[in-house]
N, C-alpha and C positions, 0 to 999 in steps of 0.2 A: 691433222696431217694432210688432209685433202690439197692445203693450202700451201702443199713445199712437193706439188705433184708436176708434172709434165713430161708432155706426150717425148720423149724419145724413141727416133726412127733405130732401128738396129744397124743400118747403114753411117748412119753418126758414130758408132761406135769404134773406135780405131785397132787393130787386129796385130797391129805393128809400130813401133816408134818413129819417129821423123829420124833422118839421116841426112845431116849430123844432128847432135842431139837437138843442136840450139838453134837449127831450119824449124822449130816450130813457131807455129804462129802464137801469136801474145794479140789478147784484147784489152788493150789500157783503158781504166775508166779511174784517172788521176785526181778528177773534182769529185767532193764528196757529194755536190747538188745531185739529186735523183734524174736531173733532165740535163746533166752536164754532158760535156763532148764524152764522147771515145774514138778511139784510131785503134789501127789494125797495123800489126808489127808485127814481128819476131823475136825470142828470148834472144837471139843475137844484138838486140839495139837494148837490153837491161842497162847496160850500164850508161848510153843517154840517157835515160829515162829517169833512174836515181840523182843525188843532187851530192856534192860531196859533207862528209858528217853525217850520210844514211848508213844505218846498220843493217846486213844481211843476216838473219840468222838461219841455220839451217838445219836439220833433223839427221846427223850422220850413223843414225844405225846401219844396219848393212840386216838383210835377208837371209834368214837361215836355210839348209837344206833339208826343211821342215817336212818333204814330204817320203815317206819311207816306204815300199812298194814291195810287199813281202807275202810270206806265203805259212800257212797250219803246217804242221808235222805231214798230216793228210794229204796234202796238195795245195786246200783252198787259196784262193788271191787272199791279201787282208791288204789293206791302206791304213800306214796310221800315220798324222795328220801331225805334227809334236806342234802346241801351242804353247807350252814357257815351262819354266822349269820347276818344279817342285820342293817340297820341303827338305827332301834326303840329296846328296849326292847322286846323280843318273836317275835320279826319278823326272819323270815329268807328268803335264795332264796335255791330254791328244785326246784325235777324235779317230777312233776306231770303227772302219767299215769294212765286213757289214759286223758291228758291232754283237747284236745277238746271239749271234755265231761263233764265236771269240769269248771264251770262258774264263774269268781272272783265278791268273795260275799258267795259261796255257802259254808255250813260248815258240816266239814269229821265228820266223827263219829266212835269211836272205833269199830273193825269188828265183836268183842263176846259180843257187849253191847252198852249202850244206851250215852255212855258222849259223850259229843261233846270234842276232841283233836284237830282239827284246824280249820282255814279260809282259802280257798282258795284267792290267789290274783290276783296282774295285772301279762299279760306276759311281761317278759325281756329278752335279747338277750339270743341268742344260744338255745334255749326251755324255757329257768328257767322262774318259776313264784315265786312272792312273796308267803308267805303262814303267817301268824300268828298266834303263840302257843297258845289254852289253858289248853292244859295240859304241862306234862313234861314227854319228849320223851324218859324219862329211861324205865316208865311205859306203852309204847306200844311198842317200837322200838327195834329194831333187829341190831347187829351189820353184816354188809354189807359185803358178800364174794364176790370177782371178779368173773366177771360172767364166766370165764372159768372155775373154781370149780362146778362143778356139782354133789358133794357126799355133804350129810352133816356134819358136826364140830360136833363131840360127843362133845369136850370141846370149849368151845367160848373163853376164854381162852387165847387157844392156836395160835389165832390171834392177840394177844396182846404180846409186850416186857414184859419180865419181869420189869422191870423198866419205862414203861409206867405211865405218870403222871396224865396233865390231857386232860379232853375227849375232843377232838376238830376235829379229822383226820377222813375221812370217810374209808380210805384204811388205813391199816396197813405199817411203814417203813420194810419193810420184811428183812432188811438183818440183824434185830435185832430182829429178833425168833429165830435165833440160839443162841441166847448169852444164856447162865444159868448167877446163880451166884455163882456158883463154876467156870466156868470159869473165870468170873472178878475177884473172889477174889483172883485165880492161874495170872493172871495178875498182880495184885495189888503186890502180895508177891515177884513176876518177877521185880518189881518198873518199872513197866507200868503206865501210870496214866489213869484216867478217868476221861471225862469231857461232859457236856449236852450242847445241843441247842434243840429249840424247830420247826421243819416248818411241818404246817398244812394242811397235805398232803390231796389234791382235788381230783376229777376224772381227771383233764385233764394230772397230771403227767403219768396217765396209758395211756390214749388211741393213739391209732396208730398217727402218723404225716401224715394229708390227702394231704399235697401240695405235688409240685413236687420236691422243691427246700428245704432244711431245711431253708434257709435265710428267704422263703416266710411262716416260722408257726408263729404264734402268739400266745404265750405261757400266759395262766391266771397266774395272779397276786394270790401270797398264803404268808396267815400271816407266820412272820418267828420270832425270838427271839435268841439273842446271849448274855448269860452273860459276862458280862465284866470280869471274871474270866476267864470262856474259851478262850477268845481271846488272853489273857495273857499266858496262861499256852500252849496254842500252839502256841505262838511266844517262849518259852522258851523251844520248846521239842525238842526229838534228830530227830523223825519224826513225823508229824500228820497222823492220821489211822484214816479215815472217815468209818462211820459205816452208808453205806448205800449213795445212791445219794442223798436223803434229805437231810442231812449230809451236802454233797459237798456243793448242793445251797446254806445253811444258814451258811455256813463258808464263801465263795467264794464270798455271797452276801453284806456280814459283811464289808470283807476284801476290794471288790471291792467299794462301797458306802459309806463305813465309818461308816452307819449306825447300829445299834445291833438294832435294832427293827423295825419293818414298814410289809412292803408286798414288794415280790419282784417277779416279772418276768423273769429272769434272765433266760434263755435258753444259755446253754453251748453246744455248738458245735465247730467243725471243729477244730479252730488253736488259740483255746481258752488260754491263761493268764492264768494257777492257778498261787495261791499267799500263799496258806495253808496246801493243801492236800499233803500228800506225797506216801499214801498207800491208796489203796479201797478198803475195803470188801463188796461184792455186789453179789446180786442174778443174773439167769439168765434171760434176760429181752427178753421182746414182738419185734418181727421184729419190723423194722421201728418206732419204741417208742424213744421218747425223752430220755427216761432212756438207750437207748441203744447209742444213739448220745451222750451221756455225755459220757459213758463208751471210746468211739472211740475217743473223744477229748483227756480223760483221759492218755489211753495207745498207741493211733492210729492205725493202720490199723492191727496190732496182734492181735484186738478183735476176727478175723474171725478166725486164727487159733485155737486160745484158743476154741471157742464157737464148732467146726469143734471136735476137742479133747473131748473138754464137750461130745458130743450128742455121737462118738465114743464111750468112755468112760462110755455112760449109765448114765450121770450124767441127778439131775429131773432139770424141769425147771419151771422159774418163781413164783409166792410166796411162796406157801411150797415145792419149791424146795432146790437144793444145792447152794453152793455160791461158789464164786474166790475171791484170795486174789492176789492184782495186783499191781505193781506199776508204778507211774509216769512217760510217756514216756521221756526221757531227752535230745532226736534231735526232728526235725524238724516231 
């Protein structure tokens, strides 16, 4: 893992989104050669940039009000954290803090008032506990910024695609906050096409890769969804433009399994098979993050220059940062 590491300054880290969305900057690196050009843009010139017969595909989940900010019979604070939905009706598995303190059986209570909003459950692996609804978590919950944001969202909003559908994803697909829809429709008129999939972005697509080995992570399982249109219309296109690495998985996992729907695991590294993507548009990703081993699978070992140019360059990083538009490496 040592080998998907670099030094990011905390100042690279972007605190706030570009305004308008598609004022961000875009690093093109359009030749697949390792030493080919790149230029310096804006999501605003995408649809220069694409050729007509390019497909767009994009990841329209929308971000849940996953985060619930509640309180013990007692008084106590408790957070609970809701990450997808469970076997029962109103059941889900969340991550309860401070967890040890929180007894399954015991019931949360809204934090400015007297209704009861959940049940605490049993533990299950990795921290998660069960917890069952009774309320609905549009009416206490907060939509979830990465904990490296540490300013607040004037707009909440702005954490969501424009064409976010529906609520299921605890993280936002970030490399689809740049989109407008003046950009798609400057696409569309370009006869670009656009096409959706749906994968229900968890926490563990964020968090760092703790082994030593990529081979030794074990990547959770995340609902994915591919309409049988998409799949069509990106075997008929002149290239696929993946918008975002969720994107990638629920193309890749479509195409790899045969399946359009299920859950998939699918960790893409190292000397990985694509079978669909042809182009990335992708933010800039957390050292040692799975998100950044896809990117390396994707273009191979030029991520480090490109990313090296990024941070030169003053470009932000990671979710309301800027993006690259990259494409498929095509040797070894």
């Amino acid at each position: 893992m040592d080998a998907y590491d670099y030094p990011l300054p905390p100042e690279a880290v972007a605190q706030s989104p570009a305004e308008p969305r598609d004022a961000s900057r875009l690093l093109v690196a359009l030749d697949p050669d390792p030493d080919g050009p790149v230029a310096h843009r804006h999501t605003r010139d995408l649809p220069d940039l694409l050729e007509p017969g390019d497909l767009l595909v994009v990841n329209d989940t929308r971000v849940m009000p996953a985060r619930l900010r509640l309180r013990k019979a007692s008084g106590g604070a408790v957070e609970v954290f809701l990450l997808e939905p469970g076997p029962e009706p109103d059941v889900w598995e969340a991550l309860i803090r401070p967890s040890r303190k929180v007894a399954a059986g015991a019931v949360l209570y809204a934090a400015d008032g007297d209704e009861a909003v959940a049940v605490a459950g049993e533990v299950l692996d990795d921290g998660r506990r069960r917890v069952r609804l009774l309320a609905d978590p549009a009416d206490h919950g907060t939509v979830p910024l990465p904990p490296y944001i540490t300013q607040p969202l004037a707009d909440p909003e702005r954490y969501q695609t424009v064409y976010a559908e529906r609520p299921a994803s605890v993280a936002a697909p970030t490399a689809g906050l740049h989109l407008t829809h003046e950009v798609l429709q400057r696409c569309a008129e370009r006869g670009i096409g656009l096409a959706q999939v749906e994968l229900v972005v968890g926490l563990d697509t964020f968090r760092p890769v703790t082994a030593d080995r990529p081979e030794d992570h074990v990547m959770h399982s995340e609902s994915y969804r591919v309409p049988a249109e998409t799949m069509d219309a990106a075997a008929a296109a002149r290239r696929v433009v993946a918008v975002g690495t969720t994107s990638v998985r629920a193309l890749e996992s479509a195409a790899a399994t045969g399946r359009l729907a299920g859950r998939t695991d699918l960790f893409i590294h190292g000397d990985y098979p694509f079978k669909v993507v042809d182009l990335l548009l992708t933010n800039f990703h957390l050292p040692r993050s799975s998100l950044l081993l896809l990117l390396a699978a994707f273009c191979g070992d030029r991520w480090r220059s490109l990313y090296d140019t990024a941070l030169a360059e003053g470009y932000r990083f990671l979710s309301f940062g800027d993006a690259m538009l990259v494409a498929r490496r095509t040797g070894p």
